[in-house]
VOMAR-287232 format. One record per residue (C-alpha): x, y, z; residue in one letter; residue number from 1. Coordinates in steps of 0.5 Angstrom, whole numbers. Layout:
REM residues N
X	Y	Z	A	NUM $
...
This chain:
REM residues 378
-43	-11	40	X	1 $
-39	-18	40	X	2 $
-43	-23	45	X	3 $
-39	-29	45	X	4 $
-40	-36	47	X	5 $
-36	-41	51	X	6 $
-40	-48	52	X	7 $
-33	-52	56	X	8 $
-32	-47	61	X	9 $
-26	-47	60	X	10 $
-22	-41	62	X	11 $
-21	-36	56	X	12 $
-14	-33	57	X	13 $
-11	-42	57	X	14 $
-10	-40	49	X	15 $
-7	-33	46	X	16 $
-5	-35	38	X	17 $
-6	-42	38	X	18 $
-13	-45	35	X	19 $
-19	-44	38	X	20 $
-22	-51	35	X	21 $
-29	-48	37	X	22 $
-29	-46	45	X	23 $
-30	-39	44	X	24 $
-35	-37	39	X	25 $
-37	-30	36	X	26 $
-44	-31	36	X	27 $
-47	-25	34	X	28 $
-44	-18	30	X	29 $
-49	-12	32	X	30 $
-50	-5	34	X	31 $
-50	-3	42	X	32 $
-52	3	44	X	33 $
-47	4	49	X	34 $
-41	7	48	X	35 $
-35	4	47	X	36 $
-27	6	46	X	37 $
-23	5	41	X	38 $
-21	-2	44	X	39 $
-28	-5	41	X	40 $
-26	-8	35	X	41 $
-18	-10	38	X	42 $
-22	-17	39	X	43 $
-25	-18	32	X	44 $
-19	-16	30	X	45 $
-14	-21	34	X	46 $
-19	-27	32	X	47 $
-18	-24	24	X	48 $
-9	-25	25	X	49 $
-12	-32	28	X	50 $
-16	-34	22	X	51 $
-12	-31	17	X	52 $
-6	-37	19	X	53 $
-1	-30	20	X	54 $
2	-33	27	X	55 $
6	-39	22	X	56 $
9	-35	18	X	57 $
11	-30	24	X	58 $
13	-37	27	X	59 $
18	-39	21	X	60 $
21	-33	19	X	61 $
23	-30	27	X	62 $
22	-36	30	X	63 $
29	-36	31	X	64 $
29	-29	36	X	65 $
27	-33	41	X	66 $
33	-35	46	X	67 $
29	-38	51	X	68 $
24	-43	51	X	69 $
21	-39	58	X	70 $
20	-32	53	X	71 $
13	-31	51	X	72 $
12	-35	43	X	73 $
14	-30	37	X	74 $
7	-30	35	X	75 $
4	-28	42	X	76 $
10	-21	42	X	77 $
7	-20	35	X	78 $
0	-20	37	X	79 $
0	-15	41	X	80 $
5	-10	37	X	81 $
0	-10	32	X	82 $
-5	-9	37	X	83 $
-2	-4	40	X	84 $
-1	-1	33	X	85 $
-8	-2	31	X	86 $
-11	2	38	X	87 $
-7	8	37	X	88 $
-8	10	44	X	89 $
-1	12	44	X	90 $
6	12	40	X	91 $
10	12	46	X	92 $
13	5	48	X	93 $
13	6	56	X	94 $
6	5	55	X	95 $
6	-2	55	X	96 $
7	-1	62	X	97 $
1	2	63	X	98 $
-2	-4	59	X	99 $
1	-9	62	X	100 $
-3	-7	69	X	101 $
-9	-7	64	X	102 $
-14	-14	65	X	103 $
-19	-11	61	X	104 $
-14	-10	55	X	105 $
-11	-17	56	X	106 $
-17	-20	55	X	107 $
-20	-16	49	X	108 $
-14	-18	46	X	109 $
-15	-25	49	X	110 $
-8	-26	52	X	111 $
-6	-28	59	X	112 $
-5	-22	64	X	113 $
2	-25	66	X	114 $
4	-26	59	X	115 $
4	-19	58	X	116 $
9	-14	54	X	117 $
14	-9	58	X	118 $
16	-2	55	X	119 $
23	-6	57	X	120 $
21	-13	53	X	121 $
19	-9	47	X	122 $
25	-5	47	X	123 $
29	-11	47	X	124 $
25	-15	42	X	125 $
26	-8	37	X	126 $
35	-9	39	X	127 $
35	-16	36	X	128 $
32	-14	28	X	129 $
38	-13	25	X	130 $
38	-12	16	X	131 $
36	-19	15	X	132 $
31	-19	20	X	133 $
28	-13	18	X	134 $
28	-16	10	X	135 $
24	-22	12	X	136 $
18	-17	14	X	137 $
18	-16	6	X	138 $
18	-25	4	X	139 $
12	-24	9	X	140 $
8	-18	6	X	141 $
9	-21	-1	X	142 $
6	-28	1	X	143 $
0	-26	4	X	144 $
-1	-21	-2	X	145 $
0	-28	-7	X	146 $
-5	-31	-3	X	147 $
-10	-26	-3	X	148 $
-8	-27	-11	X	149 $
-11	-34	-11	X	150 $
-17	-31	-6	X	151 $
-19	-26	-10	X	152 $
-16	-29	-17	X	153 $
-17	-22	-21	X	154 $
-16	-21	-28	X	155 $
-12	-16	-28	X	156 $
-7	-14	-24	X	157 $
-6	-6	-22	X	158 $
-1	-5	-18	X	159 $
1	2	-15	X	160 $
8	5	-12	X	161 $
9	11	-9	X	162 $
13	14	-2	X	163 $
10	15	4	X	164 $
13	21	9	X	165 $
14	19	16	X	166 $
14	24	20	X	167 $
19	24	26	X	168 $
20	30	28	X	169 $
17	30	35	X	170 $
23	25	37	X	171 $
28	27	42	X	172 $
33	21	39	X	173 $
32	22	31	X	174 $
37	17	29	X	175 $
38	17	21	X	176 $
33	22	20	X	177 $
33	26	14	X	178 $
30	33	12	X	179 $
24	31	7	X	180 $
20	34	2	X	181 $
15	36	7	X	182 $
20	40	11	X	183 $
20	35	16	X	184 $
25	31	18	X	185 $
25	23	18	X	186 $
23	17	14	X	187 $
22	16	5	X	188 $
19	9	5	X	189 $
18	7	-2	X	190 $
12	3	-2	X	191 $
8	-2	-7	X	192 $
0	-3	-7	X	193 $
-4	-8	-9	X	194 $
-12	-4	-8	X	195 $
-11	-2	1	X	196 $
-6	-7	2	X	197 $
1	-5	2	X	198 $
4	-11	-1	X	199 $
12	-10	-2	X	200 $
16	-3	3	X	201 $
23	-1	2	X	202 $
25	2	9	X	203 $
29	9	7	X	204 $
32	17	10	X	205 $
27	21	8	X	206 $
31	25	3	X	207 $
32	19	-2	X	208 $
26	21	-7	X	209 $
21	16	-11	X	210 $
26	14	-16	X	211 $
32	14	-12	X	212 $
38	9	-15	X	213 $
35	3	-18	X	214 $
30	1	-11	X	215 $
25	2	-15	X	216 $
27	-2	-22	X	217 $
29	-8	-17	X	218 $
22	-8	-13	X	219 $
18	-9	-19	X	220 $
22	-14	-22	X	221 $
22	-18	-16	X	222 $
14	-18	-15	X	223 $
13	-18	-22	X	224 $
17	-24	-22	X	225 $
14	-28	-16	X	226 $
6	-26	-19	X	227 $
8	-29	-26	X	228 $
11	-36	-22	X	229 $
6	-37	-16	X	230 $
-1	-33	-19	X	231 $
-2	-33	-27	X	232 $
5	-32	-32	X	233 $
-1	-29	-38	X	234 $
-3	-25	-32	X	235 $
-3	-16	-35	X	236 $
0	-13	-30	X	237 $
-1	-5	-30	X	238 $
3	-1	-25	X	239 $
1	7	-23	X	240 $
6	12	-21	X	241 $
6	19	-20	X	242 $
11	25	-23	X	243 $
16	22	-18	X	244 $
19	16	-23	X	245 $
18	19	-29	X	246 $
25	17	-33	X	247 $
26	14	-38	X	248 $
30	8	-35	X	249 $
25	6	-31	X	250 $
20	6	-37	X	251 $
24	2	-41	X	252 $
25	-4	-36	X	253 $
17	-5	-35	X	254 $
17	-5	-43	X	255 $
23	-10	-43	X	256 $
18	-14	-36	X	257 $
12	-13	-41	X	258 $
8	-10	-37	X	259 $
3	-3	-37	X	260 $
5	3	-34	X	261 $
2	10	-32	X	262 $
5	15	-30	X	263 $
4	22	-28	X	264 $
9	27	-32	X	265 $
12	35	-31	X	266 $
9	40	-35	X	267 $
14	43	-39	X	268 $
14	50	-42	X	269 $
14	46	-49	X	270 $
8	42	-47	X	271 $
5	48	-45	X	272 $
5	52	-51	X	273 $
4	46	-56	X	274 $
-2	45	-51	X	275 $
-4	52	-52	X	276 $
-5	52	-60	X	277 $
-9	45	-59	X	278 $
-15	47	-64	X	279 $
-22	46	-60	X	280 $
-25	40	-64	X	281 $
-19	37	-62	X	282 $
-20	35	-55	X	283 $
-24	29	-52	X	284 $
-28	28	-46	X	285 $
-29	25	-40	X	286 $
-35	24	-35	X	287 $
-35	21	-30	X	288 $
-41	21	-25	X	289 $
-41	29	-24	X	290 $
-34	30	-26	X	291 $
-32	32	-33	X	292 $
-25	33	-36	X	293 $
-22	35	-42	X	294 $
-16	32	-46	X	295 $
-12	31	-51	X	296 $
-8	26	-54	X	297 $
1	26	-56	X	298 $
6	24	-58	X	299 $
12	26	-54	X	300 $
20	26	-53	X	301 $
24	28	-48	X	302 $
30	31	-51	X	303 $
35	24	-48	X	304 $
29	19	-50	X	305 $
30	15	-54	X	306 $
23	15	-58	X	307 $
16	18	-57	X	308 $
12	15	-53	X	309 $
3	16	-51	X	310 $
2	22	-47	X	311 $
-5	25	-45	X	312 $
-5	32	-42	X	313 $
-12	33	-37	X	314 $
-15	38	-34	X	315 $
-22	39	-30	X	316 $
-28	42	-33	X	317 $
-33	40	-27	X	318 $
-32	38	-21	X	319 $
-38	36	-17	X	320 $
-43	38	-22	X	321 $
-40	46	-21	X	322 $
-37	49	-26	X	323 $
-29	51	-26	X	324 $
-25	58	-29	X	325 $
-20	57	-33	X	326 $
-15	60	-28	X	327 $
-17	55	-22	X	328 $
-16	48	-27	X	329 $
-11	44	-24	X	330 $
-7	41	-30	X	331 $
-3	34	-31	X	332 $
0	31	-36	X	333 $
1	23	-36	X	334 $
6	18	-40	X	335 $
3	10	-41	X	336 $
5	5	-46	X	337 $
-2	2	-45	X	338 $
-5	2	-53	X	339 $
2	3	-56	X	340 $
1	-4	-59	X	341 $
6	-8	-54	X	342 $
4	-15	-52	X	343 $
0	-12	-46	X	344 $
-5	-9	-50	X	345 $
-7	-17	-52	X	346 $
-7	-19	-45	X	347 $
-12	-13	-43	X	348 $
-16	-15	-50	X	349 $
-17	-22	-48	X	350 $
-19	-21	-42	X	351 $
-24	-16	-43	X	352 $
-21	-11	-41	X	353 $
-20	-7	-47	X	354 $
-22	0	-44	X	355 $
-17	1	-40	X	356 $
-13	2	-47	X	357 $
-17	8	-48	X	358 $
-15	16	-46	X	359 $
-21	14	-41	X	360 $
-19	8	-38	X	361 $
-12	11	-38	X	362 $
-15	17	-34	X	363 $
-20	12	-30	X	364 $
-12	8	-27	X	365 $
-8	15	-26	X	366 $
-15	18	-22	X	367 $
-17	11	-18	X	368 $
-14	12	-10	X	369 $
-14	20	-11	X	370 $
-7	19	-16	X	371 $
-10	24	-20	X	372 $
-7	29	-13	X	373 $
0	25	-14	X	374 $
0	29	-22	X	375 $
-2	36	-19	X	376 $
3	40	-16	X	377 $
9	36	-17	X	378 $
């Protein structure tokens, strides 16, 4: 439940993006025993896009679509894609009709009711994007991931770069689709993370894999680059990635970069039968909470590598506190250089974050977010 407070009087749709200086003020977050729709929190969430100062930046980047000074400002046509996309009610763009027509949606999202979107206005908007445009979304998703940094000021940075599968099957027009690994045909973006917030993305057919061509080397470049210019240069920076980028060229660059890496690897029939006469008294041992895992460290080669490299094979024990046969126990390998002796070790050191060097903190980076599932039936 929001109550809001308007001591001027004032009418409330007079603003959309702009500064509220204080006329409308929240004055209390509760619960209601009321049921409310899914628009409930569209408020909240417009006054977070106001708050965080992203209308400026959509303004300097995109300002330039607006032909017309009579057009709705650049800020307010972003306001409600990003609110048509956080409510989720329909993926369809003839609902922005319907919305239009909808006083009570104009207002929970503190815009003018004559200032709404059409299906045609969006569709319109959508046709002037063209490749430059659509990189700019890129500059803006980097720059609100530096000023987090500066919020937040960690002491380590984990990063972590994947694909995401969109599925577009359900289209009746599929332009540029591709076949995917999940049997459906659309789109494989490849994306960087920093915790749950997307912080770089590189828009691709959906038959392009994690490592394709060298996207994913000059992403990692580029924001490592922007991290050590607009954050901290001594920062450690560790990057976890699943079996999708396990090659040696892009091993070698994040050696070159200085920075950590862990990576899901494959399990080849060689690994499996080393593995297999590893003497019990071997194995380590890892807990955490009721999850146990076993482990083993190597050193391993690939036939075109040019030197060794840390592995560490895992496999559950226990899960939840039960207990799992032999036969049920998912198994995975991961590759890293973090206690190689590089200089990511010494960074890591002085920042008190040593652990993270260890077969435990390894495990501990590949298993944060569920990545331990990248691993496993890749």
């Amino acid at each position: 439940m929001v109550t809001y407070h308007n001591p001027t009087g004032e009418n409330m749709m007079d603003h959309t993006t702009g500064k509220t200086k204080g006329k409308y003020i929240i004055d209390e977050v509760g619960v209601t025993s009321e049921a409310l729709t899914g628009r409930g929190g569209l408020s909240l969430f417009v006054r977070y896009l106001r708050n965080i100062g992203i209308y400026a930046q959509l303004q300097g980047l995109f300002g330039s679509m607006r032909r017309s000074k009579k057009g709705l400002p650049i800020g307010e046509v972003f306001k409600q894609l990003l609110c048509f996309f956080v409510d989720g009610t329909s993926r369809h763009l003839v609902y922005f009709d319907s919305l239009k027509r909808d006083e009570g949606y104009a207002s929970a999202i503190e815009s003018a009711p004559e200032g709404m979107l059409s299906s045609h206005g969006v569709k319109r908007f959508f046709r002037a994007f063209w490749w430059p445009r659509i990189y700019l979304f890129r500059h803006l998703l980097q720059r609100l991931f530096l000023w987090r940094l500066r919020l937040k000021r960690p002491s380590v940075v984990v990063l972590g770069l994947d694909t995401m599968v969109m599925d577009n099957d359900e289209a009746l027009q599929r332009q540029g689709v591709r076949p995917t690994y999940k049997r459906v045909k659309g789109f494989q973006p490849l994306q960087m993370s920093w915790g749950r917030f997307v912080i770089d993305a590189v828009f691709r057919a959906g038959d392009k894999h994690c490592n394709h061509s060298d996207t994913a080397e000059k992403m990692v470049r580029h924001v490592v680059k922007r991290i050590r210019k607009h954050y901290r240069a001594d920062v450690p920076i560790v990057i976890r990635m699943d079996s999708g980028f396990f090659d040696q060229k892009l091993f070698e660059v994040f050696e070159q970069l200085g920075i950590g890496y862990v990576c899901g690897g494959k399990l080849y029939e060689d690994i499996k039968g080393y593995i297999s006469r590893v003497d019990g008294s071997s194995w380590g041992r890892y807990e955490s909470g009721a999850d146990v895992w076993q482990y083993v460290e190597m050193g391993d080669r690939r036939g075109s590598w040019s030197r060794f490299r840390r592995a560490i094979f895992c496999r559950p024990v226990c899960e939840g506190g039960q207990m799992l046969l032999s036969f049920v126990r998912p198994e995975a390998i991961i590759y890293t250089n973090l206690g190689m002796g590089q200089s990511i070790d010494g960074g890591l050191l002085d920042c008190g974050r040593g652990w993270m060097i260890t077969p435990g903190g390894s495990l501990v980076c590949i298993m944060a977010e569920a990545a331990m599932s990248w691993c496993i039936g890749r």
